[in-house]
VEXTI-643793 format. One record per residue (C-alpha): residue in one letter; x negated, y, z negated. Coordinates in Angstrom, 2 decimals. Example, Ala and Ser with C-alpha at 12.3 -4.5 7.8 and 13.67 -1.06 7.14 Angstrom:
REM residues 2
 aa      px      py      pz
  A  -12.30   -4.50   -7.80
  S  -13.67   -1.06   -7.14
REM end
This chain:
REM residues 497
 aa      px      py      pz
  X  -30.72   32.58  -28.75
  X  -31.80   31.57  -25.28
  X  -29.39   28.49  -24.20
  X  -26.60   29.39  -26.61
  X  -23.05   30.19  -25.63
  X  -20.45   32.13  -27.78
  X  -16.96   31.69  -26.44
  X  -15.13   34.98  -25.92
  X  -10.92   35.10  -26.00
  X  -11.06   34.77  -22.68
  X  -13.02   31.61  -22.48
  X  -11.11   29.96  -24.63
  X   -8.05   31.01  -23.28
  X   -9.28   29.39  -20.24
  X   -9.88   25.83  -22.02
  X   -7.06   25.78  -23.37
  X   -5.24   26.26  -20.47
  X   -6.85   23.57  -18.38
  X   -6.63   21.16  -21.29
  X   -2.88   21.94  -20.79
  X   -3.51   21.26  -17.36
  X   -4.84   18.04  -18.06
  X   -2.06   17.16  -20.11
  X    0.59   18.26  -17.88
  X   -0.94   16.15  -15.02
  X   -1.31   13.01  -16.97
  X    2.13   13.46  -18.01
  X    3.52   14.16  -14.59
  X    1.43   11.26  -12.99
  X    2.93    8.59  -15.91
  X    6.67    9.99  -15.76
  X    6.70    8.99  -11.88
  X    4.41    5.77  -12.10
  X    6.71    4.42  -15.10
  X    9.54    5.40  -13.07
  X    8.29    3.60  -10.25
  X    6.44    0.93  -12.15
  X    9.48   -0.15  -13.40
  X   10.99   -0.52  -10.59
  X    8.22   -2.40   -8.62
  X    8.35   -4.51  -11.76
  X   11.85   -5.09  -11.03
  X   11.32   -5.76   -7.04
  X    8.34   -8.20   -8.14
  X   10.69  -10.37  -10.49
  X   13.66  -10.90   -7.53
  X   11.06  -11.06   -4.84
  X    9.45  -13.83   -6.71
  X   12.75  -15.61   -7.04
  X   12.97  -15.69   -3.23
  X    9.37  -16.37   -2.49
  X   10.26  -19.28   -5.01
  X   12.87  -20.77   -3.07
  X   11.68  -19.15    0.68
  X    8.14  -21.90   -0.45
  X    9.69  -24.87   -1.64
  X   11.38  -24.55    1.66
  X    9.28  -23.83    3.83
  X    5.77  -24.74    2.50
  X    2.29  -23.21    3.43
  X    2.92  -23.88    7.57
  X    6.43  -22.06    7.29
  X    4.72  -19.18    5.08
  X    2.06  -18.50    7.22
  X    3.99  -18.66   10.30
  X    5.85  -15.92    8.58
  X    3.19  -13.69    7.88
  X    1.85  -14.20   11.55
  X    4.99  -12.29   12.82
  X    5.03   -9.89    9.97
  X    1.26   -8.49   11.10
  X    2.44   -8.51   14.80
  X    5.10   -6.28   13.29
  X    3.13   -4.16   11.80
  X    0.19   -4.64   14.62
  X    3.18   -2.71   17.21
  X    4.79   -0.84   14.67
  X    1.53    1.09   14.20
  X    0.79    1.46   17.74
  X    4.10    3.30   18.38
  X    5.32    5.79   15.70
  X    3.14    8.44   16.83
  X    1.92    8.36   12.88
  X    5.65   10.39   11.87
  X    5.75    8.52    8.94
  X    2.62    9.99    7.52
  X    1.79   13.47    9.58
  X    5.61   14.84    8.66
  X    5.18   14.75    5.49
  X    2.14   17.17    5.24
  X    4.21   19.54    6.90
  X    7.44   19.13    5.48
  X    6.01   18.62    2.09
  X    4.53   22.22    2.74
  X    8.14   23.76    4.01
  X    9.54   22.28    1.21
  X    7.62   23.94   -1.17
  X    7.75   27.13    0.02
  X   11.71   26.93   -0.48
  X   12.57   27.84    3.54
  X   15.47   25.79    3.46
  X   16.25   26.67    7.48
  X   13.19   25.82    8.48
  X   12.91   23.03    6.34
  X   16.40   21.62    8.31
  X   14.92   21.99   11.45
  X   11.62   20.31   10.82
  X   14.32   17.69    9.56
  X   16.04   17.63   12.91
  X   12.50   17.62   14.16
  X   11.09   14.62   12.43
  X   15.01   12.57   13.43
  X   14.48   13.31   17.37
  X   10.72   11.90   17.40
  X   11.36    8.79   15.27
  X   14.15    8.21   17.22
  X   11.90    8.27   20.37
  X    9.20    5.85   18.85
  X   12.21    3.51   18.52
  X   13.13    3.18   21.68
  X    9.46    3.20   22.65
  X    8.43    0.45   20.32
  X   12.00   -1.31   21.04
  X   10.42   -1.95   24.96
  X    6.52   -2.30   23.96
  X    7.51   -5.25   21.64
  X    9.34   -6.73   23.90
  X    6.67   -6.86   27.23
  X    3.97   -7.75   24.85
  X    5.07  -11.31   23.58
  X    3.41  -13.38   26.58
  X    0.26  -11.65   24.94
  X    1.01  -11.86   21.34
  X    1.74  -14.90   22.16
  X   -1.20  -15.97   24.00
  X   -3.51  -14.82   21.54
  X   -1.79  -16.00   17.97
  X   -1.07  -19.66   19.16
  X   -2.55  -22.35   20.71
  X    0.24  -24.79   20.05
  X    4.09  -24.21   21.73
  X    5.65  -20.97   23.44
  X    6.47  -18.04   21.08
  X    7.16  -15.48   23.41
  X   11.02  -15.29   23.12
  X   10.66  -14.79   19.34
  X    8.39  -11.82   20.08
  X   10.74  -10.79   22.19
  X   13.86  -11.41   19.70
  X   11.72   -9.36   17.49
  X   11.89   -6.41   19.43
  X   14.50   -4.64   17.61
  X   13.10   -4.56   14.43
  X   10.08   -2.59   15.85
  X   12.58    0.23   16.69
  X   14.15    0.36   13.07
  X   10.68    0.69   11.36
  X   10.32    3.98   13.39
  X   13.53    4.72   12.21
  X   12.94    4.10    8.36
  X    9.54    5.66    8.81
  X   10.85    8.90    9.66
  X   13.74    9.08    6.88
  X   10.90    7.90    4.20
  X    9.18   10.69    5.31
  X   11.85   13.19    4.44
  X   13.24   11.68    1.33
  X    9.08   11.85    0.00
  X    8.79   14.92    1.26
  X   11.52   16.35   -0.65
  X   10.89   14.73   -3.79
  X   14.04   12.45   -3.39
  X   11.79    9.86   -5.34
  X   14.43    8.41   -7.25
  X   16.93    7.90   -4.60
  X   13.55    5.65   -2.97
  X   12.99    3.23   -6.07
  X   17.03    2.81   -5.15
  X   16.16    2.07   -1.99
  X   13.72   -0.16   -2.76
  X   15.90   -2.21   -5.51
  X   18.65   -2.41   -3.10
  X   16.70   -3.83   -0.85
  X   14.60   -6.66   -2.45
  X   17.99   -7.63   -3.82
  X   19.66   -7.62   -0.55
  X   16.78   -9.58    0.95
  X   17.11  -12.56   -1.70
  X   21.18  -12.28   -1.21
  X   21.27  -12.54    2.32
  X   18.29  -14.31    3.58
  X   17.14  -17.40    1.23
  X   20.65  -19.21    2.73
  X   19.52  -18.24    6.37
  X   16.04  -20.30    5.26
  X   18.03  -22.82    3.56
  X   19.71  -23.98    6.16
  X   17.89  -23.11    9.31
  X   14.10  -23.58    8.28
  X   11.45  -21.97   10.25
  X   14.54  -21.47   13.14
  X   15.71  -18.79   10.27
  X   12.59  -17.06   10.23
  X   13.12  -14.38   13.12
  X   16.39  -13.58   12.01
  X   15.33  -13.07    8.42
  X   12.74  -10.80    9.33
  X   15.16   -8.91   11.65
  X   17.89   -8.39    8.84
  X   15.69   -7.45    6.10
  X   14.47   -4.55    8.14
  X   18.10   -3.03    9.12
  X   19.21   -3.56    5.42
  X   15.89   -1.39    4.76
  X   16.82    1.06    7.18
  X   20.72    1.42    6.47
  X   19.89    1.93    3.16
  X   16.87    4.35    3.82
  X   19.46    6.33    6.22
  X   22.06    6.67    3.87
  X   20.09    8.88    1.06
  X   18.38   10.90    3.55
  X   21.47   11.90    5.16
  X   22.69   12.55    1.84
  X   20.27   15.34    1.46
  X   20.12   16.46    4.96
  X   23.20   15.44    6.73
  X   23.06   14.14   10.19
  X   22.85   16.41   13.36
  X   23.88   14.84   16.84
  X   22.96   18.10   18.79
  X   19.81   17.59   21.34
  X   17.77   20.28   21.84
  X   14.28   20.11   23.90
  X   12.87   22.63   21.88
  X   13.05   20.44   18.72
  X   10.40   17.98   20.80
  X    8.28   20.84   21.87
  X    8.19   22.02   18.01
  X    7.18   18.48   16.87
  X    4.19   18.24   19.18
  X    1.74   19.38   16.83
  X    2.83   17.05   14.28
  X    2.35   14.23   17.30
  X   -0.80   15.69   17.63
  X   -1.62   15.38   14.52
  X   -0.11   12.04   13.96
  X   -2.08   10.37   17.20
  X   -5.15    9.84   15.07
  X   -3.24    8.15   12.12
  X   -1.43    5.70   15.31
  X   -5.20    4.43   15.90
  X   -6.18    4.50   12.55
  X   -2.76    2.30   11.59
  X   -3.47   -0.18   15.15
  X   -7.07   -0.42   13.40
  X   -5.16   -1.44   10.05
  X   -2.97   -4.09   11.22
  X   -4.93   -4.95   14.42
  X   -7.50   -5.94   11.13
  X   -4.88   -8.24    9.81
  X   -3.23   -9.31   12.50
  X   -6.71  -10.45   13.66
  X   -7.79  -12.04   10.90
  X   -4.79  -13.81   10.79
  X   -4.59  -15.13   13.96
  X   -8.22  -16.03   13.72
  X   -7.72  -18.48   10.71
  X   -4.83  -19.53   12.47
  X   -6.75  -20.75   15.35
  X   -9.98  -22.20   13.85
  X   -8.38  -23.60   10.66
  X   -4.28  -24.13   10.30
  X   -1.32  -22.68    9.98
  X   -1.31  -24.22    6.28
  X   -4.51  -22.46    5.55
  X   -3.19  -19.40    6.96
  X   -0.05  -19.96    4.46
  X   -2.42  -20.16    1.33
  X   -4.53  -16.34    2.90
  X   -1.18  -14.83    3.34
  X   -0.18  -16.51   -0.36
  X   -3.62  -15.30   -1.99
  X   -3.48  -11.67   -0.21
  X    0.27  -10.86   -0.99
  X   -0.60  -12.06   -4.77
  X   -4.02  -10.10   -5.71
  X   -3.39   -6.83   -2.76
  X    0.44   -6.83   -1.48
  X    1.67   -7.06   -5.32
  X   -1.11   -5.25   -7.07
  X   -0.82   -2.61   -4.48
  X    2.77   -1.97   -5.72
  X    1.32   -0.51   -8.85
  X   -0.83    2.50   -6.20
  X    2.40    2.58   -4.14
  X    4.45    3.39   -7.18
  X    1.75    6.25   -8.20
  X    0.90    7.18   -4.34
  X    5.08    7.80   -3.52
  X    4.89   11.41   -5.98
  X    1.01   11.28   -5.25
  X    0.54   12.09   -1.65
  X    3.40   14.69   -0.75
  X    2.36   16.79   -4.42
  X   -1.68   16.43   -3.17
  X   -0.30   17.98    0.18
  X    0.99   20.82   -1.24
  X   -1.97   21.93   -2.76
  X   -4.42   21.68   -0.13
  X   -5.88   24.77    0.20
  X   -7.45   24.60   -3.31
  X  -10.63   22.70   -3.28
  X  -10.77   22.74   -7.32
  X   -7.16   22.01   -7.97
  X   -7.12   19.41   -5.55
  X  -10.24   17.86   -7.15
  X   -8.43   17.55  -10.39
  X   -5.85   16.20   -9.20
  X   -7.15   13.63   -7.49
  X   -9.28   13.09  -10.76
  X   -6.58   12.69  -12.63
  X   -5.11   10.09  -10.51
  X   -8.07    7.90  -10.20
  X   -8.29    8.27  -14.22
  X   -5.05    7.11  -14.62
  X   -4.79    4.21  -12.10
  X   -7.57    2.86  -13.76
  X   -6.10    3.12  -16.87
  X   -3.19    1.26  -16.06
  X   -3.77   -1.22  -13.88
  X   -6.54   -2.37  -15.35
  X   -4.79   -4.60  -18.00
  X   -2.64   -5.80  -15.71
  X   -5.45   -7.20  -13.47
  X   -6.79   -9.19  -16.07
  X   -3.30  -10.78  -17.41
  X   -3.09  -11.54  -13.65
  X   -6.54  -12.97  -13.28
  X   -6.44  -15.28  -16.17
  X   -2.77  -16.03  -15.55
  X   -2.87  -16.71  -11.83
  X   -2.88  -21.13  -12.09
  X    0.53  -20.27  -13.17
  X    1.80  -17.51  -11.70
  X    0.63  -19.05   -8.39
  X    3.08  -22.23   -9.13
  X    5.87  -19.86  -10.34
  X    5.49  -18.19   -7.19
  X    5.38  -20.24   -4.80
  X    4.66  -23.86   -5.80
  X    1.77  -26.84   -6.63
  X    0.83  -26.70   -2.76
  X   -0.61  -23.31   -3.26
  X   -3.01  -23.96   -6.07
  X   -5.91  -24.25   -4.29
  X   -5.38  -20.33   -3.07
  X   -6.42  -19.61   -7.10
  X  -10.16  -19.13   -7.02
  X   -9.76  -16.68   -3.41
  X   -7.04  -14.62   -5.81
  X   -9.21  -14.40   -9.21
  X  -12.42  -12.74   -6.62
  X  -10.11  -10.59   -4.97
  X   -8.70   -9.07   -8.50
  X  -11.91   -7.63   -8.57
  X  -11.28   -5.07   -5.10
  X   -8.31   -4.34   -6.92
  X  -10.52   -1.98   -9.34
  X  -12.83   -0.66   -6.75
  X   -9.09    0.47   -4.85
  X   -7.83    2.17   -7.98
  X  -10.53    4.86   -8.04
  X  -10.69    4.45   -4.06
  X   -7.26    5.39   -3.00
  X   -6.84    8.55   -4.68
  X   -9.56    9.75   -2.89
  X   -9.20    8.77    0.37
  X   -5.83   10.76    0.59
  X   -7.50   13.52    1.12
  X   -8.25   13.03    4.42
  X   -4.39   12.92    4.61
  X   -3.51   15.77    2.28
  X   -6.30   18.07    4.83
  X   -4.42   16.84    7.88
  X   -7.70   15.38    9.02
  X   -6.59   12.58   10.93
  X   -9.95   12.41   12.71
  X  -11.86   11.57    9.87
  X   -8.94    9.41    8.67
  X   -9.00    7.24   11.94
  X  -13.06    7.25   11.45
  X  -12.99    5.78    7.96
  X  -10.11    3.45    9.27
  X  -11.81    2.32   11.68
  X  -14.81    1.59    9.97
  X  -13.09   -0.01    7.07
  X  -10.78   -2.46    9.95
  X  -14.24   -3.59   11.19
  X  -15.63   -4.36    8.33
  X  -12.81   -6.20    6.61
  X  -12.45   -8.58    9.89
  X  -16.12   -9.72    9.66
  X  -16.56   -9.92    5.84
  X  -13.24  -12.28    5.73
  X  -13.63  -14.29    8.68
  X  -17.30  -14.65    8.00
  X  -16.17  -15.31    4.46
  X  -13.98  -18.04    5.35
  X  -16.43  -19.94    7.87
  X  -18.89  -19.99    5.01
  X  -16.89  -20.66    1.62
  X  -13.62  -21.35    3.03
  X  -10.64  -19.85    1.46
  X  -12.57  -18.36   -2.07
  X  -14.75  -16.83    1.16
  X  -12.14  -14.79    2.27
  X  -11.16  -13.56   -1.01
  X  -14.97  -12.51   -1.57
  X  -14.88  -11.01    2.18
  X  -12.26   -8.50    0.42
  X  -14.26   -7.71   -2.32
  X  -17.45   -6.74   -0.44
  X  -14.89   -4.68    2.21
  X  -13.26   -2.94   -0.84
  X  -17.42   -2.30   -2.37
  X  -18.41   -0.30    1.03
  X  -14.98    1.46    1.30
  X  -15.38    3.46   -2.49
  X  -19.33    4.15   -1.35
  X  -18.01    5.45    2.11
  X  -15.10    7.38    0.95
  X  -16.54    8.78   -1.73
  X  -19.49   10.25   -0.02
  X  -17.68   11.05    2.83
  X  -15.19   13.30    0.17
  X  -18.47   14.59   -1.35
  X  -19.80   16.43    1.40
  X  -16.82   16.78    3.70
  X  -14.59   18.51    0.82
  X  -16.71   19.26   -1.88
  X  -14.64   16.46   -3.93
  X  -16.78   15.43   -7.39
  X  -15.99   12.00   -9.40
  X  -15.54   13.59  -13.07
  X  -17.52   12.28  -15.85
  X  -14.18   10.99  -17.21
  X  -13.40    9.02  -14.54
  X  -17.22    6.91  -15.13
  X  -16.49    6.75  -18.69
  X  -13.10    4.93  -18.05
  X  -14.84    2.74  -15.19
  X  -17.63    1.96  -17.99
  X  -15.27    0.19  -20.47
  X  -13.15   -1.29  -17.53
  X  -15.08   -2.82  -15.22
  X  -17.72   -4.79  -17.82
  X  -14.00   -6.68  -18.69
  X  -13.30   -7.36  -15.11
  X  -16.72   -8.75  -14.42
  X  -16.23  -10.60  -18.06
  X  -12.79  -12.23  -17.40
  X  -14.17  -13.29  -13.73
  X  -16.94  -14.78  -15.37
  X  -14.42  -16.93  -17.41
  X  -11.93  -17.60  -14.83
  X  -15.79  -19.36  -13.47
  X  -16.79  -21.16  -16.70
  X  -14.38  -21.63  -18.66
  X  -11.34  -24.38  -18.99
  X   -8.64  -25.61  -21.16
  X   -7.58  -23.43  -24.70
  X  -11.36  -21.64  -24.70
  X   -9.74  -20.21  -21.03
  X   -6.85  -18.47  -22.55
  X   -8.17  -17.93  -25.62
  X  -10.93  -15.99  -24.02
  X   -8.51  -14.50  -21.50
  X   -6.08  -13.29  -23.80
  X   -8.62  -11.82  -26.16
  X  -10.02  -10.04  -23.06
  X   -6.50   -8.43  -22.14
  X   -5.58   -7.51  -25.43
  X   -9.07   -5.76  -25.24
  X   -8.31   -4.03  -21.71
  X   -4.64   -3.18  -23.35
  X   -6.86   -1.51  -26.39
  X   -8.91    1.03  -24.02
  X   -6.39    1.69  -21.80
  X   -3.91    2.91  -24.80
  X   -7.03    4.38  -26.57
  X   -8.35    6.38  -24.05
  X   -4.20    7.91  -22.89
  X   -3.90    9.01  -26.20
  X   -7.36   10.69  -26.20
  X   -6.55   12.26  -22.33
  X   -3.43   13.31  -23.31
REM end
């Protein structure tokens, strides 16, 4: 009959095989995000014991202040690494595979002598830039010796960037979530009795010492796997040039990144306070700094594995398929406990001053959804080494984000900026996935809508109540909506796997 189909051996060979496919991505994706799930869970609990005490001390004004510095950080970091951190590990990733282990040591050696550069050159940019950061973040006091002070730290990002690089590049993902441990622990050790007794005078130095503990400890498993060499050889920067190359695009995209925040920042900063910019940096590192430790834990196996596949347009579809699908899955649930259980979380956190940051966090849960299924995709750009689109959507996305939130605030104050986010995060997954579409052939799978068509109805549901609803019909409702979320998400594993 015209329209029927009779599988042959061969065919179903075939299914079976990429149902085992499916299977053994699924369970490769969930070994390394429970592996790092945990541990983010882990880094969450301490750093909200120091956030804790680090708000009671210093309030909304020492908070934002705080985060001010951290995006100038960021703001110079990005303008001077040359993009190592992300444009070695394409090629390393690659070398690694392949099993060349003396080529795979040089690119090391490689990788060491550039970030090692970009230290010394963001070291000395940091430094003659604080009259200007300082110009254009302040209108109150003189700031430019803390820049200035600040300077070092700048170098040891370059550092850690390039040694993060190598230990994702060779898989060393366990000895990162040690890393990572090691260091939130370190931070609350060492730095809440510099804050204690010092105040806002104990900022700079806080910020400077969690950094080297980051990079001492980064330093020390990387040179585990490939020991230190102290021989110079001007070849070595002649053989990284392409990765510079390469790696120049993802500088402008990353200035377009944290020039975003860094503006926005400073912006509400000048026409509001530095309390109000306290309660954005509060509402941001709740609803995108902590539910983006969920992608990071996923995105540390995720990147350097999509790499190494990407010459295959049809692997490299599934895979990224298979992420998305399982983001979804997971984080979902975890959104909504947040949502609904953000009045307290927010006073756990941090304390009663921040309440009023609540309503900007529930709206912004909602972009958390739209980057699940946006992320996976927009590493491809990455995983091609096509840092030219890459900077493009960047720069589009840094544009965007810096009038949606500032416009946001101006017209509904702090729950503005929150809905500024949202929109930003809307236009991204359009964009991206678009771009993906024609640019690399990349097509959603129907499993991938039929997750996002039992999610998202919950997400828009629990907003909804987080609107309307108060007192025990608020958690009642809420709880009944997570157990729900919970539900699918367990249903639809089993059924995947």
């Amino acid at each position: 009959m015209i329209g029927s189909y009779n599988k042959t051996p061969i065919d179903s060979f075939y299914c079976m095989s990429m149902e085992n496919n499916t299977k053994s991505s699924y369970h490769h994706i969930l070994k390394y995000a429970s592996l790092f799930g945990s541990i983010q869970a882990l880094n969450i609990f301490i750093g909200m014991v120091r956030n804790k005490l680090v708000a009671l001390i210093l309030g909304p004004g020492g908070i934002g202040l705080m985060s001010l510095f951290n995006s100038a950080i960021a703001l110079l970091s990005n303008a001077t690494n040359l993009g190592i951190a992300t444009s070695s590990v394409k090629t390393l990733s690659e070398l690694y595979e392949k099993g060349d282990e003396e080529v795979t040591r040089r690119h090391v050696h490689v990788i060491r002598m550039w970030a090692f550069v970009t230290a010394i050159l963001g070291f000395f940019v940091c430094a003659l830039a604080g009259p200007f950061l300082n110009n254009f973040s302040f209108t109150w006091g003189n700031h430019v010796k803390h820049f200035v002070f600040l300077a070092p730290t700048v170098g040891m990002l370059a550092i850690t960037g390039g040694e993060t690089a190598i230990l994702k590049s060779a898989r060393r993902l366990r000895n990162l979530a040690k890393v990572s441990v090691w260091n939130v622990f370190l931070a609350l050790i060492l730095t809440t009795p510099i804050i204690y007794f010092y105040g806002q005078k104990g900022i700079i130095p806080t910020i400077t010492l969690i950094t080297f503990t980051q990079m001492v400890l980064t330093m020390r498993y990387s040179y585990r796997v490939f020991p230190l060499s102290f021989k110079f050889d001007r070849n070595l920067l002649r053989e990284g040039v392409p990765m510079i190359r390469l790696g120049i695009a993802f500088v402008m995209a990353g200035v377009f990144g944290s020039g975003a925040d860094f503006l926005i920042r400073a912006s509400l900063n000048n026409i509001a306070s530095l309390n109000m910019l306290g309660l954005y940096n509060a509402g941001f590192m709740m609803s995108v700094t902590y539910a983006g430790m969920v992608f990071t834990s996923m995105e540390t196996d995720y990147y350097p594995r999509l790499s190494a596949i990407g010459h295959d347009v049809q692997q490299m579809s599934r895979t990224v398929n298979h992420q998305v699908e399982v983001s979804l899955l997971m984080i979902s649930p975890l959104l909504v406990a947040f949502s609904i259980g953000a009045p307290i979380i927010v006073q756990l956190l941090y304390s009663r001053e921040f309440l009023d940051v609540v309503p900007m966090i529930q709206i912004t849960v909602l972009a958390m959804y739209l980057r699940a299924m946006k992320l996976p995709v927009a590493y491809l750009t990455l995983a091609k080494g096509d840092s030219w689109s890459y900077l493009i959507l960047e720069a589009y996305s840094a544009v965007v984000m810096v009038i949606a939130v500032v416009g946001g605030y101006k017209l509904f104050g702090l729950t503005g900026t929150g809905a500024g986010l949202l929109l930003t995060g809307l236009i991204d997954i359009i964009v991206i996935n678009l771009f993906a579409r024609f640019k690399y052939h990349y097509q959603v799978s129907s499993t991938v809508f039929r997750f996002a068509k039992y999610q998202l109805p919950i997400a828009l549901a629990v907003y909804a109540i987080t609107c309307f609803l108060d007192g025990w019909l608020y958690w009642v409702s809420g709880i009944v909506m997570g157990l729900l979320s919970l539900w699918i998400s367990f249903r639809l594993f089993r059924q995947a796997r």
